[in-house]
C-alpha positions in Angstrom: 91.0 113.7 53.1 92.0 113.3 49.4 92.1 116.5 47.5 90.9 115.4 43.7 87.6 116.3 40.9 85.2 113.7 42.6 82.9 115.1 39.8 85.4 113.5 37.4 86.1 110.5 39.5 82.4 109.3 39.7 82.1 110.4 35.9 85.1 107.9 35.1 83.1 105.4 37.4 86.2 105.3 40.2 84.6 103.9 43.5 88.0 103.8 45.4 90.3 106.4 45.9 93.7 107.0 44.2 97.1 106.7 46.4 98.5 108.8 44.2 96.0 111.5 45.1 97.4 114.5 47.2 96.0 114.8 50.9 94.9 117.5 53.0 93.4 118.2 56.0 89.7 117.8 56.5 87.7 121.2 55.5 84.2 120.0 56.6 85.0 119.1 60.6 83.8 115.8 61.6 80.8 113.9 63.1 81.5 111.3 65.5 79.7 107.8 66.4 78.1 108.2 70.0 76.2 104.9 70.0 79.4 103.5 72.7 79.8 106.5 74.8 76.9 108.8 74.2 78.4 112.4 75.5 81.1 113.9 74.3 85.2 113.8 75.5 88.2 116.1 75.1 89.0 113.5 72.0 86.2 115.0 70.4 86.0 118.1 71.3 89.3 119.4 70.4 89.1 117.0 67.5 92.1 113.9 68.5 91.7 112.2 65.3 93.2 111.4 61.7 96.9 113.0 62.0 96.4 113.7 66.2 95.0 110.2 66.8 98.0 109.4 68.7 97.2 112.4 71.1 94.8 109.9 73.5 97.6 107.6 74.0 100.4 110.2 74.6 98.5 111.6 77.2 97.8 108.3 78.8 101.7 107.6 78.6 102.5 110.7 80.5 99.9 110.2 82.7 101.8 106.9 83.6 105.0 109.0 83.4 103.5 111.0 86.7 102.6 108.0 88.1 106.6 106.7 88.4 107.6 110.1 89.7 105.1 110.5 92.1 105.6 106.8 93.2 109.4 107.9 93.9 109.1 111.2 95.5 105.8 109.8 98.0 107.3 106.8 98.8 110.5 109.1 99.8 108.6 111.4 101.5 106.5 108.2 103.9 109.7 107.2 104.5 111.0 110.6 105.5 108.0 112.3 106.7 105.6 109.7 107.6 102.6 108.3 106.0 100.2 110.6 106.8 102.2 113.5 105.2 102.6 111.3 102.0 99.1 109.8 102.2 97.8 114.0 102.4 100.1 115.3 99.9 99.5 112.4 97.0 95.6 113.3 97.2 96.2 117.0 97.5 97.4 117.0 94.4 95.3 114.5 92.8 92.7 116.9 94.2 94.2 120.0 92.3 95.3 118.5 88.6 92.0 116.6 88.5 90.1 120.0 88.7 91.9 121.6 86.9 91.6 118.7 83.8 87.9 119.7 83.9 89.4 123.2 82.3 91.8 122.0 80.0 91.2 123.0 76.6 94.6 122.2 74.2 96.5 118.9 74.4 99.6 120.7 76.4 97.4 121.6 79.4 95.2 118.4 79.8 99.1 116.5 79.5 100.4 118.3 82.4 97.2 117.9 84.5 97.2 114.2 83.7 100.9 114.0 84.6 99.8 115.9 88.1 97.0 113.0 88.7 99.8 110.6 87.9 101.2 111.7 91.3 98.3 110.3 92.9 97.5 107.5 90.7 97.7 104.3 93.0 100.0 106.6 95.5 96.9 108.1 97.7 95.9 103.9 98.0 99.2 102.6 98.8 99.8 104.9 101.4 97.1 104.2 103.1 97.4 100.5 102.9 101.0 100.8 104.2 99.4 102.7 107.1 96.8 100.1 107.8 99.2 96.8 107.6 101.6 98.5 110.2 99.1 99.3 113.0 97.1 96.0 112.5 98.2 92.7 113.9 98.6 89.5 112.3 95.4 88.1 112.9 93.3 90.9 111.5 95.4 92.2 108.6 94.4 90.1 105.9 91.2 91.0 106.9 91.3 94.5 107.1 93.4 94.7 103.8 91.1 92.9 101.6 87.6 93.7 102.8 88.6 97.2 102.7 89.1 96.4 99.4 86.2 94.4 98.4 83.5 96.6 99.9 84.6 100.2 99.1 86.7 100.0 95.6 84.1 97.1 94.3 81.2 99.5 95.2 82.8 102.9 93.8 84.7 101.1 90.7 81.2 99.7 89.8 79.6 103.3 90.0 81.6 104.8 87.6 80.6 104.4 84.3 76.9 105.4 85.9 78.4 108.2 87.6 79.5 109.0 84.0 76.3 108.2 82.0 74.7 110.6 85.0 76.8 113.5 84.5 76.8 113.2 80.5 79.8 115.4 80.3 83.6 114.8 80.5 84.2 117.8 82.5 81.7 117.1 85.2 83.1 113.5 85.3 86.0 114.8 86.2 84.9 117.3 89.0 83.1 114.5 90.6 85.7 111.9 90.4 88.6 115.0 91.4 86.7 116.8 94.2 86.4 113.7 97.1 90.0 113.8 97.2 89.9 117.2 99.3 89.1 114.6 102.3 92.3 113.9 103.1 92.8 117.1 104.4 91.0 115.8 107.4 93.3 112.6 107.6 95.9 114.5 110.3 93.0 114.6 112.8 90.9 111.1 112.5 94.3 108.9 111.6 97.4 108.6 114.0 100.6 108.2 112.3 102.1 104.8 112.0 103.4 103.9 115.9 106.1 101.9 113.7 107.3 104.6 111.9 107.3 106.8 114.9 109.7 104.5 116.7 112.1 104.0 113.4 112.5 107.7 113.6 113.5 107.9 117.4 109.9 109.8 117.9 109.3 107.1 120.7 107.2 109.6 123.0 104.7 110.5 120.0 103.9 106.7 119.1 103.8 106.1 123.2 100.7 108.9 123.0 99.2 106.6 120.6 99.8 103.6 122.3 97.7 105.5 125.2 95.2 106.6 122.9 94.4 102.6 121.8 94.1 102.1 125.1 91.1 104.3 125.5 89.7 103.6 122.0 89.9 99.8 122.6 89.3 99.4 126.4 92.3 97.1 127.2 95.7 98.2 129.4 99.0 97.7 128.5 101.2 97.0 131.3 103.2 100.1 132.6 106.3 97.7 132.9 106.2 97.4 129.0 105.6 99.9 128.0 108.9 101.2 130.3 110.5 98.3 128.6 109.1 99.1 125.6 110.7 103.1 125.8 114.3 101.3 126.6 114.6 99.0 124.1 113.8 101.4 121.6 116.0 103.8 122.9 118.8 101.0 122.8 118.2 100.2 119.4 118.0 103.6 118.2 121.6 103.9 119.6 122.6 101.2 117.9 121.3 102.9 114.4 122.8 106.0 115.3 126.1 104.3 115.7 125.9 103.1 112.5 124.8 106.5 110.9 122.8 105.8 108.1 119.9 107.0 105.9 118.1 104.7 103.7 116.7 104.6 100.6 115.6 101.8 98.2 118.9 100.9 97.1 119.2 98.9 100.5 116.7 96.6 99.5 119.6 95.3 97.1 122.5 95.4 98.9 122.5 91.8 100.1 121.4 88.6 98.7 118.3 87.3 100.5 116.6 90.7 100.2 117.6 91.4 96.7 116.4 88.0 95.7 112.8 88.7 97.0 113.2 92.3 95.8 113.7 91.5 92.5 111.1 88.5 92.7 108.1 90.9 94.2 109.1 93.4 91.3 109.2 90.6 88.2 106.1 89.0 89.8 103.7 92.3 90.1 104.9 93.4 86.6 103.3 89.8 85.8 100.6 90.8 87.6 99.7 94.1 86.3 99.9 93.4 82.7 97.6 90.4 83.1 95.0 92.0 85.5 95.2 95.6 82.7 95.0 93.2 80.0 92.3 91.7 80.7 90.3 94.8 81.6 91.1 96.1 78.0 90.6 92.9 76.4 86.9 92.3 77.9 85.7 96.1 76.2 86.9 94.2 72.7 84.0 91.6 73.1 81.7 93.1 71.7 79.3 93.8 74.5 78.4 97.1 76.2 80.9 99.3 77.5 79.6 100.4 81.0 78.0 97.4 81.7 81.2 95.4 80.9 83.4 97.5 83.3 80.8 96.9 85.7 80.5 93.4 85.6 84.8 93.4 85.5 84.5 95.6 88.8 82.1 93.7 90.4 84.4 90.3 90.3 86.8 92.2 93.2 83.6 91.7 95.3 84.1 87.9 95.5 87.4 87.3 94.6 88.5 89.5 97.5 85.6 87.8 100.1 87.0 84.6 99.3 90.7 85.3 99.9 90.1 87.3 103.3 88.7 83.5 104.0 91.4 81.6 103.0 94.3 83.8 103.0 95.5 82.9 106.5 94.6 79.4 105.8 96.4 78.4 103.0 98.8 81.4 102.7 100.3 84.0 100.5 102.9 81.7 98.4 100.6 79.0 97.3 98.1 80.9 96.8 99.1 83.8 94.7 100.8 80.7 92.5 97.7 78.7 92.2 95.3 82.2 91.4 98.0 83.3 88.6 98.3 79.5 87.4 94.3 79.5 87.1 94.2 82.7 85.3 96.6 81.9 82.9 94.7 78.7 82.0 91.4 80.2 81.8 93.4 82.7 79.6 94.9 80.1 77.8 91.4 78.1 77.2 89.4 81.2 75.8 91.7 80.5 72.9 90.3 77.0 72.2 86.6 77.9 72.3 84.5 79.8 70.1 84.2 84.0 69.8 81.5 85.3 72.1 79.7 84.0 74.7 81.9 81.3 76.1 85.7 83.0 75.2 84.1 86.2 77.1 83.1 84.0 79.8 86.6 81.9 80.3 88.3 85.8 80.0 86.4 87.1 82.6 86.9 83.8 85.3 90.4 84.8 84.2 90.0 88.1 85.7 88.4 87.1 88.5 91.7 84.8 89.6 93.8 87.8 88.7 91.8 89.9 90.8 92.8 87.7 93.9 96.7 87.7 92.5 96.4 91.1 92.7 94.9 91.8 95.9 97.8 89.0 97.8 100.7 90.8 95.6 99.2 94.4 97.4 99.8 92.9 100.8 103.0 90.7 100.2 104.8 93.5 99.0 103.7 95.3 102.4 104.5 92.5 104.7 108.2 91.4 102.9 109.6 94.4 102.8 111.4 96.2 106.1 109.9 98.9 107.9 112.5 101.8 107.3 111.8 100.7 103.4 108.6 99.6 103.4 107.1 103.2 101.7 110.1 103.5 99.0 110.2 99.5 98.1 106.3 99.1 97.9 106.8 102.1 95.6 109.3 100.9 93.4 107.4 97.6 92.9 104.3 99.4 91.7 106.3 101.7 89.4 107.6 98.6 87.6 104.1 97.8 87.3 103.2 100.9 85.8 105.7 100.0 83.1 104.0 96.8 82.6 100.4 98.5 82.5 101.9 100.8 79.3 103.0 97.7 77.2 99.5 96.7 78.1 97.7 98.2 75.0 99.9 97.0 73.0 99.2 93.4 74.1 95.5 94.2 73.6 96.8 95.7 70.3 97.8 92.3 68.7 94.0 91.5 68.5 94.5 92.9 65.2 97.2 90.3 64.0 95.4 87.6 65.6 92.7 87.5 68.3 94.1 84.9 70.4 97.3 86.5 70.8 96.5 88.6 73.6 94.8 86.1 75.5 98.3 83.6 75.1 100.5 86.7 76.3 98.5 86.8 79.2 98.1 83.1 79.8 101.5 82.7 79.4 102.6 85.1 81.8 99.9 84.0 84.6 101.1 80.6 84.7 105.0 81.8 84.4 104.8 84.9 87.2 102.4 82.0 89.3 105.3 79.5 89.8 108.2 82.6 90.4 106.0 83.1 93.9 106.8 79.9 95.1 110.4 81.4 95.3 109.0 84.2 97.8 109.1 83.5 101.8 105.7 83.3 103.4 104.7 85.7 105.4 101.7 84.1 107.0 101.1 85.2 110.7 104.7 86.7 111.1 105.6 90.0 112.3 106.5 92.8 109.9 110.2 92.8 109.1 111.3 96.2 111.1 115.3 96.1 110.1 116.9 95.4 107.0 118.7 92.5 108.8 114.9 91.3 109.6 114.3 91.9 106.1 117.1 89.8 105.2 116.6 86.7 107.6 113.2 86.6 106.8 111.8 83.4 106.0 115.6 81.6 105.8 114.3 78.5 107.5 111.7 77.8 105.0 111.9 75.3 102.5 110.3 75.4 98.8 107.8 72.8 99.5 106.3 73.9 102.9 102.6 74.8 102.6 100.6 76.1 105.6 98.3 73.5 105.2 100.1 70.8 105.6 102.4 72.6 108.1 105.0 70.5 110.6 104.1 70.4 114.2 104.5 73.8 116.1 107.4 75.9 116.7 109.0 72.8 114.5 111.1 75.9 112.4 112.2 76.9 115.6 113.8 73.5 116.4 115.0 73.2 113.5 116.7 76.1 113.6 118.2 75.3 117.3 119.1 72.3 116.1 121.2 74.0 113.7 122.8 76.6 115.4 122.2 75.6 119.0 124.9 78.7 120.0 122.1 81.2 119.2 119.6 79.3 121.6 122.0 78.5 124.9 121.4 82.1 126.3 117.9 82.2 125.9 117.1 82.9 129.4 118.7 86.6 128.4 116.9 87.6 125.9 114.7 90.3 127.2 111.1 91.1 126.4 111.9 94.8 125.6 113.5 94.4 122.2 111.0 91.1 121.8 108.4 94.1 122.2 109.6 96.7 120.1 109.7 94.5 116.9 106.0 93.7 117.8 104.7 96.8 119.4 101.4 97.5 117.7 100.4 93.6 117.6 100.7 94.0 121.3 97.5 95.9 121.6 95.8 92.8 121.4 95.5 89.8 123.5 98.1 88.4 125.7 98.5 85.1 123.5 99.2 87.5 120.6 101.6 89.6 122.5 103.4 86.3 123.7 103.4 84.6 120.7 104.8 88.0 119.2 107.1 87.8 121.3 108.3 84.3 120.7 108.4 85.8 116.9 110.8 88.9 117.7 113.5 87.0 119.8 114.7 84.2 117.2 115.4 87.6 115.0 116.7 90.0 118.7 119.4 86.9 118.7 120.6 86.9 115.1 121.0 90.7 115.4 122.8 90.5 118.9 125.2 88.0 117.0 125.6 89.6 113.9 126.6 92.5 116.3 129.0 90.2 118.2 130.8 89.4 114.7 131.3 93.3 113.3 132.9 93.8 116.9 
């Protein structure tokens, strides 16, 4: 506040202050505006205003801060230790700062417990989801991965501001948001460890008990002679690793071309991503309408967005799709800017969230399905940490509402329509087996060309005739390919039918051959 004689201001007839008057801090406290959010928050309470306004957005940066370590060290530790352990720990400790924020009472402590919650930010979902795609074949996992997402983060994201209104206190927000995360101590005993992870660790007996246990669970038999032939090929191959004595770590998704390229292309494109699907979320609370209902009706879009890509997903594909959802966004973005303030920009901004939304949700499971196996944790990881990075320039793009108002929305258009066409760089991954190796990781997808589209695909197994008609060397000694190592690379598709098992198998040999040969040439 200005420290001056108001007496002889008003006398003088001054109705604006003077910038040459000294200033001091406030001596009377403040009152704030609750007509928005009508309870108060830590901002208020410990008074984040005037010369500590920046104190909200500090502690949101090193909240974001957690979120990249946490994304290294649990992505580490799945690839390590095994999901499970990662997938316990992240919400363990989102369990324990989140608690404890509901007792913070200087800016210190609440940074610290939002740099804890940062560890579990997006790490306790990931983790999971990384879980799910490796036990679930191709035919079911778009629809596991989506639906999962559309019933049970649509329904809770669209609770939350009425869980907040409800509670009518920060720190009870808090504790009900914090405490459900204690449920993952259960996880160990309801949820198997990933089979595939299991077997890229050389614990072949352990995922063979879970094999068993799918057996029972789903009422089907796996043949005793592969699962025998399943135990030796893994054994083989885990020679063969062991030979080559090595550890990995994310650094080997750059070590050669193919799977730097698509490394570098998953991380640019879910930066994209991010700041256009945070952006938006930001920029629809600027519209003037009511806070909780606007999150609401923001949350409620996954609900859709995600039904109608579990339907088309494995129809038209990841590629072509995620381009033509960011494409869209960006030119709903872009056409908010042409229309008049209100009613029909809100309405063009939030059909541009709703494309973003499905962007979003195909960019959660390409990243899964690209990336190798004894990388999948640390790579899926990284990719979100660069998109943490993206999410803090994100109020600043909101920010340049103040400049102009359609600046924001042209960033983000912008960006949709740019990230959309980098996809079509990307490999798709429709109905193909994980990548298990980084040499699977790094043939993957070579005999695709730019323009192929799943729905006006060649005639079957045409890619593989191509590719004998290429390199007809790989193909003459078909005959000895075995089904063992065909198996390993699709062990827990194999659970289902006998067509899927086959036509896994078909999959795995093209990539046993290039592996036997690329083993033929080292020697």
């Amino acid at each position: 506040m200005y420290s001056a004689d108001w007496a002889a201001a008003l006398a003088a007839g001054r109705t604006t202050p003077d910038d040459e008057w000294a200033v001091v801090p406030c001596t009377s406290g403040w009152e704030y505006n609750r007509t928005d959010v009508p309870y108060s928050t830590i901002a208020s309470e410990l008074d984040w205003v005037c010369e500590n306004d920046n104190l909200p957005a500090t502690a949101q940066a090193i909240f974001f801060c957690g979120a990249i370590v946490g994304g290294l060290i649990f992505g580490w530790i799945a690839d390590k230790y095994g999901r499970v352990s990662a997938l316990v720990g992240t919400n363990l400790i989102g369990f324990v700062a989140g608690v404890g924020t509901a007792f913070c009472n200087s800016f210190w402590s609440f940074a610290l417990c939002r740099f804890l919650v940062g560890f579990a930010f997006d790490n306790c979902f990931t983790m999971m989801y990384i879980l799910v795609l490796e036990y679930v074949g191709p035919k079911w996992r778009t629809f596991v991965a989506n639906m999962s997402i559309a019933l049970f983060f649509t329904l809770a994201a669209s609770l939350i501001p009425w869980i907040a209104l409800w509670a009518d206190d920060w720190r009870i927000f808090t504790l009900a948001t914090s405490v459900p995360f204690a449920l993952a101590l259960a996880t160990p005993y309801v949820v198997p460890e990933s089979a595939r992870w299991l077997v890229s660790q050389g614990k072949i007996d352990k995922a063979l008990v879970i094999l068993k246990k799918f057996e029972r669970i789903n009422k089907t038999k796996i043949p005793e002679k592969v699962l025998s032939d399943f135990t030796e090929s893994s054994l083989k191959t885990l020679k063969e690793n062991e030979a080559e004595d090595r550890t990995y770590s994310v650094l080997d998704l750059f070590r050669t071309p193919r799977l730097r390229r698509n490394s570098i292309l998953l991380i640019i494109i879910w930066m994209a991503i991010s700041l256009v699907f945070d952006g938006h979320v930001r920029n629809v609370g600027s519209l003037g309408l009511d806070i909780f209902l606007t999150f609401t009706i923001a949350s409620a879009t996954e609900l859709p967005a995600d039904t109608f890509l579990t339907a088309v997903l494995d129809r038209w594909g990841r590629r072509w799709l995620a381009c033509g959802s960011m494409v869209v966004s960006g030119i709903f973005s872009l056409l908010a800017t042409t229309v008049p303030v209100g009613g029909p920009s809100a309405s063009l901004a939030i059909m541009g969230r709703f494309a973003v939304n499905i962007s979003y949700n195909i960019g959660l499971q390409y990243c899964a399905e690209l990336l190798p196996t004894v990388v999948r944790a640390q790579g899926v990881a990284l990719i979100h940490i660069m998109g943490y990075v993206a999410s803090i320039v994100a109020p600043f793009v909101v920010y340049l509402a103040n400049i102009s108002q359609d600046l924001p929305l042209l960033i983000l258009g912008a960006l949709g329509v740019g990230g959309g066409l980098l996809c079509l760089l990307l490999p798709e991954t429709m109905h193909a087996d994980l990548p298990q190796t980084l040499a699977d990781g790094e043939s993957f997808g070579q005999h695709q060309r730019l323009w192929d589209n799943p729905c006006f695909s060649r005639k079957p197994d045409q890619d593989e005739k191509d590719e004998e008609a290429q390199n007809p060397e790989r193909y003459v000694k078909r005959s000895s390919i075995s089904e063992p190592e065909a198996f390993t690379r699709s062990m827990p598709s194999a659970i289902g039918s006998r067509a899927s098992i086959r036509a896994s198998i078909r999959a795995s040999t093209r990539g046993s051959m290039r592996r036997r040969e690329r083993n033929e040439n080292v020697a």
